[in-house]
Residue frames relative to the residue before (quaternion, step in Angstrom):
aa qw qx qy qz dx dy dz
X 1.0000 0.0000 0.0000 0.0000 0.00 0.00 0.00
X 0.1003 -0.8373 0.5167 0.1479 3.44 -0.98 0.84
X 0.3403 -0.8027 0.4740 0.1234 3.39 -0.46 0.99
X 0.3257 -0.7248 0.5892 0.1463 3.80 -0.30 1.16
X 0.0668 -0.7685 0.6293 -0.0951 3.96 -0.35 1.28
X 0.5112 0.6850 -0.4788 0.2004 3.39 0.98 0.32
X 0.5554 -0.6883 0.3189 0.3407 3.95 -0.62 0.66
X 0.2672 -0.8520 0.3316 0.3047 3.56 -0.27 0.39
X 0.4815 -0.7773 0.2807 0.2917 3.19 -0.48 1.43
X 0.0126 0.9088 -0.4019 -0.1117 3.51 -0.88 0.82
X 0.6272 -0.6509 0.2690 0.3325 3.48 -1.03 0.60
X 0.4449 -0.6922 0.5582 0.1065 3.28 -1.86 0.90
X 0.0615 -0.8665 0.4926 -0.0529 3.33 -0.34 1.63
X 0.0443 0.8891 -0.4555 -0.0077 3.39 0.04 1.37
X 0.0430 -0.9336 0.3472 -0.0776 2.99 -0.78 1.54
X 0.3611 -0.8631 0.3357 -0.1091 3.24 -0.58 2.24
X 0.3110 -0.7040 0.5976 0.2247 3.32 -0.23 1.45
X 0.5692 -0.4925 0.5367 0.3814 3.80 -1.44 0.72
X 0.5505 -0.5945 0.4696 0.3507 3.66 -2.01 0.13
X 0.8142 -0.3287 0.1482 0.4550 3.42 -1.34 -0.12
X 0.1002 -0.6782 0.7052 0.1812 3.81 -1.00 0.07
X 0.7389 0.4347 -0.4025 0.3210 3.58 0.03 0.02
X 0.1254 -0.7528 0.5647 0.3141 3.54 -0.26 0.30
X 0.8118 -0.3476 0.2731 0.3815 3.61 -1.84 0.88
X 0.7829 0.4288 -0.0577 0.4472 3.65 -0.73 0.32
X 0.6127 0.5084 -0.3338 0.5047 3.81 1.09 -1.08
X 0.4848 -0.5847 0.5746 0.3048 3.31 -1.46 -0.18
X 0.4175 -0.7785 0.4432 0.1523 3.28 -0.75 1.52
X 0.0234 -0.8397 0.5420 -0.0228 4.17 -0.26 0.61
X 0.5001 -0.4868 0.5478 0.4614 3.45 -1.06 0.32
X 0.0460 0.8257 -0.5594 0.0561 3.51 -1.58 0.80
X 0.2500 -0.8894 0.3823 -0.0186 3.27 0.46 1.89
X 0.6809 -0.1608 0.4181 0.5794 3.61 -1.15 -0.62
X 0.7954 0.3771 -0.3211 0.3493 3.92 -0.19 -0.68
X 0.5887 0.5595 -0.2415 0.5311 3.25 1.37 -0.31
X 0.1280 -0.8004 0.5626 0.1626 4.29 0.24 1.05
X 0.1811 0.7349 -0.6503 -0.0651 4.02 0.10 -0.18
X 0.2596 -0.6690 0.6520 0.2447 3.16 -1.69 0.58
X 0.6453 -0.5017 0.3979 0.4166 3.79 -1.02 0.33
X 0.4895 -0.5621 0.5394 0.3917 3.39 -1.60 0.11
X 0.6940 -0.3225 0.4393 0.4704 3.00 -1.40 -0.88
X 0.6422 0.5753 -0.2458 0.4428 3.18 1.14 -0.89
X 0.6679 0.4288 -0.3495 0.4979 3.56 1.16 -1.29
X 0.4205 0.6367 -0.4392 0.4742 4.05 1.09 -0.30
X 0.6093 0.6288 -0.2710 0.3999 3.40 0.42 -1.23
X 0.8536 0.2970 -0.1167 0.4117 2.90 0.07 -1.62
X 0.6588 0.4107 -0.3274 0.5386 4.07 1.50 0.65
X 0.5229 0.3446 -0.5325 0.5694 3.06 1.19 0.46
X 0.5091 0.5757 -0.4642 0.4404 3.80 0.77 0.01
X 0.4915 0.6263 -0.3663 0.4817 3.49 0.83 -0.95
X 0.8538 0.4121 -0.1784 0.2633 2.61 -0.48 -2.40
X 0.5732 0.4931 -0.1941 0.6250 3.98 1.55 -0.82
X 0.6334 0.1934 -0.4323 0.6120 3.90 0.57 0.72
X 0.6168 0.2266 -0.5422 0.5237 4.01 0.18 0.63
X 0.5638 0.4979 -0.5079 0.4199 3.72 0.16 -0.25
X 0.7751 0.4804 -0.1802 0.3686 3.79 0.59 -1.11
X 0.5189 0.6713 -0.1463 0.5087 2.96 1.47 -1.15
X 0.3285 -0.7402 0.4999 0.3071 3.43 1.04 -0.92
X 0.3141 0.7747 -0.4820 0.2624 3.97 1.91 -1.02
X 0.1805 -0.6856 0.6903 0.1444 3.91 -1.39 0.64
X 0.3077 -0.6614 0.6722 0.1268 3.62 -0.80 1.02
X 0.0626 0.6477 -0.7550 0.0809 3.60 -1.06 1.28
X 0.7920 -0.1004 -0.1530 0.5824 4.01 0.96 1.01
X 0.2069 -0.7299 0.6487 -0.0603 2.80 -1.39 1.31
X 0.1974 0.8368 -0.4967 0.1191 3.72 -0.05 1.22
X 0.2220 -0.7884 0.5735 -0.0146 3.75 -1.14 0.60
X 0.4752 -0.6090 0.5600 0.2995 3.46 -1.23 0.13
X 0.5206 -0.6735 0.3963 0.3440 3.71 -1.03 0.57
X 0.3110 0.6989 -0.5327 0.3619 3.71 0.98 0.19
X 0.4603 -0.5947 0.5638 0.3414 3.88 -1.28 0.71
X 0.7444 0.2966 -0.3172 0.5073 4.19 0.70 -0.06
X 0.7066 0.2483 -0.3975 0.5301 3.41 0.51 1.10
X 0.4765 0.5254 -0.4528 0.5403 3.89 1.51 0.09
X 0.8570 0.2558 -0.1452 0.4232 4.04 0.55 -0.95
X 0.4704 0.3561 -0.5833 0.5582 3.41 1.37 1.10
X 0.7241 0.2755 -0.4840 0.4068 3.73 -0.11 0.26
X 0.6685 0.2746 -0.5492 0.4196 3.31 0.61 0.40
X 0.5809 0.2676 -0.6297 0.4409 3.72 0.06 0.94
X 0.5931 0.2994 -0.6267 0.4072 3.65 -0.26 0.32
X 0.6155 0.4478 -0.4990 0.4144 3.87 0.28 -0.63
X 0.5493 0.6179 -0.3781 0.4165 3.71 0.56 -0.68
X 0.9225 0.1532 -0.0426 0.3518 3.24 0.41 -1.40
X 0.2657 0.6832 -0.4067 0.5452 3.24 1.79 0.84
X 0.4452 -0.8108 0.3759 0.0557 3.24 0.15 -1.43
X 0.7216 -0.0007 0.1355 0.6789 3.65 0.67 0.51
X 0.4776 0.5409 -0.4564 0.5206 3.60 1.28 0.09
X 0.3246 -0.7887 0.3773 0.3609 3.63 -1.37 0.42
X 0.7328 -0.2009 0.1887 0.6221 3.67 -0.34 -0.91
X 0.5037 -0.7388 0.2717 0.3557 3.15 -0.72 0.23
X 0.2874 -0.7908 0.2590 0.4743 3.64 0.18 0.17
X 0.4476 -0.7295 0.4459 0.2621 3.53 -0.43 0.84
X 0.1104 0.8521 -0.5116 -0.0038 4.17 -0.51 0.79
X 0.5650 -0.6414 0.4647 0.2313 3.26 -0.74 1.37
X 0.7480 0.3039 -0.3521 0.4735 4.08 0.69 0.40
X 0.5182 0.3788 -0.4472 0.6229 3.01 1.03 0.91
X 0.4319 0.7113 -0.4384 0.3395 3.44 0.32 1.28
X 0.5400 -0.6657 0.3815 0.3460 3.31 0.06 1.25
X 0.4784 -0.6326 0.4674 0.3904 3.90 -1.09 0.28
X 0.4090 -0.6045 0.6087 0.3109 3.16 -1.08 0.22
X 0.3498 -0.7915 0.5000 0.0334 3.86 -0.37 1.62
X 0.4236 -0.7423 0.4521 0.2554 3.67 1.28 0.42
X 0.8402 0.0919 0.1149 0.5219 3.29 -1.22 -1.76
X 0.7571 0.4127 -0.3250 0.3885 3.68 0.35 -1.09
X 0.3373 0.7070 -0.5570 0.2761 3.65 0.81 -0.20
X 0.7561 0.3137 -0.1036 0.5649 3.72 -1.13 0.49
X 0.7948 0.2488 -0.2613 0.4881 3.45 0.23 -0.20
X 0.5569 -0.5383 0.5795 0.2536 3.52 -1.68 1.22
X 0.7545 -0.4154 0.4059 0.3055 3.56 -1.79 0.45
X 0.6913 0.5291 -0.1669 0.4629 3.17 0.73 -1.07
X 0.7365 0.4350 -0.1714 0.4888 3.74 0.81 -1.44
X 0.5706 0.5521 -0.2856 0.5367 3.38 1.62 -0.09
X 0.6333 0.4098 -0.3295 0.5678 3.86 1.11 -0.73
X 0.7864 0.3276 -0.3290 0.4074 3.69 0.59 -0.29
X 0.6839 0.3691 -0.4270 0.4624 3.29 1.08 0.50
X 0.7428 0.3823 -0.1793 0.5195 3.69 1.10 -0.81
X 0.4204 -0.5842 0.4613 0.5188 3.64 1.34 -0.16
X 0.6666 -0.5071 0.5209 0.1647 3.46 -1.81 0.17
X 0.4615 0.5789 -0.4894 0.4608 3.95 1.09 -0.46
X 0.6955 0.6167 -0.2630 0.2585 3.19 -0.38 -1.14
X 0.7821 0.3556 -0.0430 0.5098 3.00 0.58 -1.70
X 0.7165 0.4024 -0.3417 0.4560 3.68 0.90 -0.52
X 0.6133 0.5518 -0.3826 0.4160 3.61 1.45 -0.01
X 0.6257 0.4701 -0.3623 0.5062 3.18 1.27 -0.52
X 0.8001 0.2243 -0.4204 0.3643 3.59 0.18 -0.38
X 0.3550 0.6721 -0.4763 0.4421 3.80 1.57 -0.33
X 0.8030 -0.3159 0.1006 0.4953 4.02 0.38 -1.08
X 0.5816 -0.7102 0.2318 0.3220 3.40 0.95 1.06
X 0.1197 -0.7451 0.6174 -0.2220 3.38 0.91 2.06
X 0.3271 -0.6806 0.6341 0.1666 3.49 -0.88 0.99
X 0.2648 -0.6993 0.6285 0.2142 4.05 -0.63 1.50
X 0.3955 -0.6236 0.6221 0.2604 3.16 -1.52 1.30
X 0.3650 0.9057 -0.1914 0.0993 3.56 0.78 -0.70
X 0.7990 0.2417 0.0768 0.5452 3.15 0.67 -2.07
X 0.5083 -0.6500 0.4271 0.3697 3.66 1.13 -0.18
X 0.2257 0.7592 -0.6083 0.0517 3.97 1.07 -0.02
X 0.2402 -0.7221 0.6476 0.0396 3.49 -1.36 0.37
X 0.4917 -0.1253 -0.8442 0.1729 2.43 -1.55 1.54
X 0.5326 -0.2596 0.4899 0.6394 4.02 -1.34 -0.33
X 0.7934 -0.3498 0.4291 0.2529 3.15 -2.07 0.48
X 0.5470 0.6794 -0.1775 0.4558 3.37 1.09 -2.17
X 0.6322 0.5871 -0.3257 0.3869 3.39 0.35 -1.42
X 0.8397 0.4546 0.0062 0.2969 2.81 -0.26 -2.16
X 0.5239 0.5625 -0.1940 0.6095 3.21 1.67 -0.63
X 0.5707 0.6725 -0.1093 0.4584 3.39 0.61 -0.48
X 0.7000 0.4685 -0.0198 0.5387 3.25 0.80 -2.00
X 0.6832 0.4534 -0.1676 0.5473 3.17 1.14 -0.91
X 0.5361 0.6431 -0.2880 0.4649 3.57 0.67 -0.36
X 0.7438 0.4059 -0.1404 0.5122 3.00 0.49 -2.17
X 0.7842 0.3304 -0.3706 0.3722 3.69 0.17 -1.07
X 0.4745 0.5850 -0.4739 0.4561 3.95 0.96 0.26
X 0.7081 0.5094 -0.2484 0.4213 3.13 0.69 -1.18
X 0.8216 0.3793 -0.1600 0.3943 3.79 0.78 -0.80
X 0.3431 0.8122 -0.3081 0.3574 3.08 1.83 0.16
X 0.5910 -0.6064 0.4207 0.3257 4.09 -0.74 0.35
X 0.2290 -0.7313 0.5990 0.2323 3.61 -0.49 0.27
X 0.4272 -0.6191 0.5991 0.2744 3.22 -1.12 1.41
X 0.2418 -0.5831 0.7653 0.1260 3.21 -2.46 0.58
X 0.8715 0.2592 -0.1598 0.3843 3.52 -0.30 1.64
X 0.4345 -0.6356 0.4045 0.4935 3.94 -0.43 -0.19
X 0.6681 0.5402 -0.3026 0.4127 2.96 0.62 -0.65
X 0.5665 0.5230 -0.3143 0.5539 3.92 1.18 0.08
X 0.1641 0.6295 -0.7555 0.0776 3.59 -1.48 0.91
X 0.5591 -0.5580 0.5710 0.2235 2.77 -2.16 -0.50
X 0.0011 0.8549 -0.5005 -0.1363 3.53 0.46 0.15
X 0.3379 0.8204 -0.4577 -0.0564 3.93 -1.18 1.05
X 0.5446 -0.7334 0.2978 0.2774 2.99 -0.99 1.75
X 0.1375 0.8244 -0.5491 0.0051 4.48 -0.90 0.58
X 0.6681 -0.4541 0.4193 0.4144 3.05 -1.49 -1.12
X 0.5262 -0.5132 0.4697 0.4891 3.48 -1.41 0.25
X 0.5597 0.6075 -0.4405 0.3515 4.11 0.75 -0.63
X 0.8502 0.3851 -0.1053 0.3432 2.99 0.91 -1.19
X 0.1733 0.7597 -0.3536 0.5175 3.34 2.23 -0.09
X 0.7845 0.4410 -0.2228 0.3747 3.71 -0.21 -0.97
X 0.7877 0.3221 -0.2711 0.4498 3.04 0.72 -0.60
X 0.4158 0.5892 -0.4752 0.5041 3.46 1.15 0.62
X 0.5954 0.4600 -0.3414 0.5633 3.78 0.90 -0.81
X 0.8586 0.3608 -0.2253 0.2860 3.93 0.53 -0.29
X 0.3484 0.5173 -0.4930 0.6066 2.39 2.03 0.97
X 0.7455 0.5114 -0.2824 0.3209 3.03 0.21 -0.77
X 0.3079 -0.8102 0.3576 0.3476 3.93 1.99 -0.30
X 0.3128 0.6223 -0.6505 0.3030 3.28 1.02 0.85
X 0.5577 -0.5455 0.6202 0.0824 2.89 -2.76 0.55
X 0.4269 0.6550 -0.4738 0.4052 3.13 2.00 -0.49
X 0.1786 0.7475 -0.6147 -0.1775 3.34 -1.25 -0.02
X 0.0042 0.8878 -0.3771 0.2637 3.15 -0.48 0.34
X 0.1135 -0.6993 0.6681 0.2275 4.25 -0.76 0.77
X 0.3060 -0.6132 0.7232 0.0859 2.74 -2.39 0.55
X 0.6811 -0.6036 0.3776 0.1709 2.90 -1.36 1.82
X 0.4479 -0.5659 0.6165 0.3147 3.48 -0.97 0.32
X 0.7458 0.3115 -0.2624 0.5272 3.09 -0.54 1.87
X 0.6848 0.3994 -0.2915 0.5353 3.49 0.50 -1.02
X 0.1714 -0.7081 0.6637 0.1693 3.46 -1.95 0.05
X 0.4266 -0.5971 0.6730 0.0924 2.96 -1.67 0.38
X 0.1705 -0.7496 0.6376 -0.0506 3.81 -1.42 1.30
X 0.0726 -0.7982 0.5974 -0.0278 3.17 -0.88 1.80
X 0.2618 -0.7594 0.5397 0.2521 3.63 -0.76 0.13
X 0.1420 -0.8581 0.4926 0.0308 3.54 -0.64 0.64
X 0.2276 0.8718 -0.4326 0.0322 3.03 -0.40 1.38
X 0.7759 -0.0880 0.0032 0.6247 3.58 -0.66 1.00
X 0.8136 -0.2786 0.1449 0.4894 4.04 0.50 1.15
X 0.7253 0.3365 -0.3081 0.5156 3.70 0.91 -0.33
X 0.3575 -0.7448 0.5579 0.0788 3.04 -1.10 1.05
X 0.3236 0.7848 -0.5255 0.0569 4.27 -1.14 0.37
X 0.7993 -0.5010 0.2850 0.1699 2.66 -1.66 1.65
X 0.0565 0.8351 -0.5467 -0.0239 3.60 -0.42 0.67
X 0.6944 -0.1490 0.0237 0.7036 3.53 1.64 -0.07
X 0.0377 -0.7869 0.6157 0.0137 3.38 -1.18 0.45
X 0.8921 -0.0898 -0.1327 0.4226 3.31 -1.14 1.52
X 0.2195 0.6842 -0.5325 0.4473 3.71 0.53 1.49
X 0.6272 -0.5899 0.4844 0.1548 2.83 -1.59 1.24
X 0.5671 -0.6291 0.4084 0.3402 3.83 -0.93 0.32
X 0.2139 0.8039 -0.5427 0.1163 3.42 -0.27 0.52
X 0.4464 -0.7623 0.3798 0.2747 3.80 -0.42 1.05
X 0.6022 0.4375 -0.4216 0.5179 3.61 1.17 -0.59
X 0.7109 0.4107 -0.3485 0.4521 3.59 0.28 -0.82
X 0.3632 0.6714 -0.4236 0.4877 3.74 0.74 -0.04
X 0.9463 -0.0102 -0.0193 0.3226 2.86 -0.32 -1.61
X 0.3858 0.6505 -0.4244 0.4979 3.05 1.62 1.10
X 0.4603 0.5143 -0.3115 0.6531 4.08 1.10 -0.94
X 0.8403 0.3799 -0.2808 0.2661 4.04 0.05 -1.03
X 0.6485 0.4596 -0.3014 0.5266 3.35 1.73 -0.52
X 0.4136 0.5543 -0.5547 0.4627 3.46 1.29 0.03
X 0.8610 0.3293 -0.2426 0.3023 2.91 -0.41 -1.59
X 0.4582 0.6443 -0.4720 0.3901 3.69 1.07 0.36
C-alpha cells in the first residue's frame, strides 16, 4: 500500500481594507453601505501602492474580488490596472460594508453623546454587535456571507499564488472570526491582512500591516 503523505496545498487570502475617503481636514463619520464615497486622490495612491507590492513581491493573483461599494469597486480596479493581465475584478455582494443604521453620518464622538458610549466602545473594544441603532444585515447574516465567500473561493497552486479581496473595516472582523482568532483589532485604510486557508479552517498570518513586497512575500511563503 502506498500512502500519499503529500501536504495539501493551501490558499492565500489577502485581505485589503479600501483607501482613504476623507480628504485631510473633513470631518471623519461612520460610513456604511448607505453611504457611496469615492476615494481621494490619496485613497488612489495608496492602490497603486498596493497594486506595486504584488508586482514586486512577485505574489500571482488567481482572484481578484471586492465589494459593490464605489470605494472598494475603484481600488481593485487600480491594482487590477496596475498588476496587469489580471481581469476585472469580480464584484461580491458579501463584501459589503454594513449598513451602520442610526450612527451613519455621525463622528465617534457625536454618537457617544447622543447614543451613550457602551455600545460603541464594545464594538470596537471586541466587536459586541449594538442592539441599539438598527445596523443591517443581522449579525447571522453577515457572518454567513463571510463564510460562504471563503468557502467558494479557488485554491491557490503554489506560494507564489493568492487571492486578493478589496472591503470594509466592518466587515474585516468577521474574517478574524472565522478564523477563531483573539486578535482583535481595526485595519487602516490601506493596509492588509493574510489568511491561510486550509481544507475549511481558516488562520491569521498577519493582521493590519502596511504593504511591503519583502514582507509580502515573506507572510506568503510561511503560510504556504
Amino acid at each position: 500500500m502506498i500512502c500519499n503523505t503529500k501536504r495539501p496545498l493551501s490558499m492565500k487570502l489577502i485581505l485589503s481594507r479600501h483607501g482613504n475617503t476623507f480628504e485631510p481636514g473633513d470631518k471623519v463619520v461612520w460610513v456604511g453601505r448607505r453611504t457611496d464615497l469615492p476615494l481621494t486622490g490619496e485613497g488612489c495612491r495608496q492602490a497603486q501602492d498596493l497594486g506595486n507590492t504584488l508586482c514586486q513581491s512577485g505574489v500571482r493573483l488567481v482572484g481578484l474580488y471586492c465589494g459593490p461599494l464605489r470605494r472598494t469597486r475603484e481600488y481593485a480596479e487600480i491594482i487590477a490596472e496596475r498588476i496587469g493581465g489580471a481581469s476585472l475584478p469580480i464584484v461580491d455582494p458579501s463584501l459589503a460594508e454594513i449598513d451602520y443604521g442610526a450612527w451613519e453620518g455621525f463622528s465617534s464622538q457625536e454618537i457617544i453623546d447622543q447614543f451613550g458610549g457602551e455600545e460603541l466602545d464594545a464594538w470596537e473594544r471586541s466587536g459586541a454587535w449594538p442592539e441599539s441603532p438598527g445596523w443591517s444585515p443581522s449579525e447571522a447574516t453577515l457572518a454567513h456571507g463571510v463564510t460562504t465567500f471563503v468557502g467558494q473561493l479557488p485554491r491557490t497552486q503554489g506560494e507564489d499564488s493568492a487571492v486578493l479581496a478589496v472591503t470594509s473595516n466592518g466587515v474585516l472582523r468577521y474574517f478574524l472570526r472565522l478564523a477563531g482568532s483573539t486578535l482583535y483589532g481595526k485595519v487602516a485604510t490601506g493596509h492588509i491582512c493574510i489568511l491561510e486557508v486550509l481544507q475549511g479552517n481558516c488562520r491569521v498570518n498577519a493582521w493590519n500591516i502596511a504593504p511591503d513586497p519583502d514582507h509580502l512575500s515573506e507572510l506568503l511563503a510561511k503560510a504556504g
